[in-house]
Every structure is written in C-alpha cells, then in structure tokens.
C-alpha positions as semicolon CSV with decimal commas, in nm:
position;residue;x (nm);y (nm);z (nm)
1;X;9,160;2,733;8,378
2;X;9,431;2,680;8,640
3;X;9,599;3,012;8,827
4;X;9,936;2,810;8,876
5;X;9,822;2,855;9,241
6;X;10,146;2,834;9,453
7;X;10,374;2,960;9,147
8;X;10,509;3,279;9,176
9;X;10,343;3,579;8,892
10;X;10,607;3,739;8,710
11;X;10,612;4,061;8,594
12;X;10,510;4,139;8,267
13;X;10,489;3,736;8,233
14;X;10,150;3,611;8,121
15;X;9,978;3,385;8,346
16;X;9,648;3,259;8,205
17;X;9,697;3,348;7,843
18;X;9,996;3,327;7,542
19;X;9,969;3,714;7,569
20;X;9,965;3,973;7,871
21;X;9,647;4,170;7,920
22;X;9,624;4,546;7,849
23;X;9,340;4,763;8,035
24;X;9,046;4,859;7,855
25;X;8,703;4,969;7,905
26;X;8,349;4,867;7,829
27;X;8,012;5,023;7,946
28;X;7,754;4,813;8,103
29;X;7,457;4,880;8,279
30;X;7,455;4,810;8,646
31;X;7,231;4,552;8,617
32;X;7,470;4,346;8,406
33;X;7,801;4,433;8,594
34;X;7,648;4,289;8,937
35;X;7,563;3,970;8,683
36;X;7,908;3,965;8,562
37;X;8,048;3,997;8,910
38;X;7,840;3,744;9,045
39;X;7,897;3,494;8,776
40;X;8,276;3,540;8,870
41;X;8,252;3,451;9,217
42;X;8,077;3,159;9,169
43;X;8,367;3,022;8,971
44;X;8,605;3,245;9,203
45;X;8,800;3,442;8,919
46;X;8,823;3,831;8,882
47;X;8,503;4,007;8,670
48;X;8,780;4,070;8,387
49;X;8,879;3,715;8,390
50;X;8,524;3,602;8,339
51;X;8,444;3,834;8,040
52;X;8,749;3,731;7,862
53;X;8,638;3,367;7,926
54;X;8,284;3,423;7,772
55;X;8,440;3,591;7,468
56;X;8,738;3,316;7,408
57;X;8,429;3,041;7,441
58;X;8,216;3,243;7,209
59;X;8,491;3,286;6,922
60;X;8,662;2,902;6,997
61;X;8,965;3,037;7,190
C-alpha cells in the first residue's frame, strides 16, 4: 500500500484508508509486540499500520 510519498498529509484527511484512524488500545505480551514491530520494519510501515493490515487481509478488506 502506497504512502503518497512526496504528497503532502492533510489534516484530518485520510491517507491510507476511506476513513481516518482513531487511537485505541490492545494488550500484548512483549514477546509479540517486538514480533509486530519487527514485522513492520521489514516492510517499513508503523507497528499500527501493520496490525491494521493483518486484520483488513484476515476479514477481505
């Protein structure tokens, strides 16, 4: 999924997605955050990017 590298991020203007993102929290052990952080610099996106990935791919979008 492209970042639109070189455009300019708008406030309150979603980039990735139709809709903006809103904070939330989940628990995870400490084990699986370093896995989840890991996975997402391999593929050079942010931790929250990469979880919302897995669960878009999971339920087909």
């Amino acid at each position: 999924m492209s970042t639109r590298k070189g455009q300019k991020r708008i406030k309150n203007q979603p980039v990735l997605h139709e809709e903006l993102k809103k904070q939330r929290a989940i628990w995870l052990t400490s084990k699986t955050w370093g896995e989840v952080q890991e996975s997402a610099a391999k593929l050079k996106i942010s931790a929250s990017e990469y979880v919302e990935q897995l669960i878009r791919e999971r339920h087909g979008g």
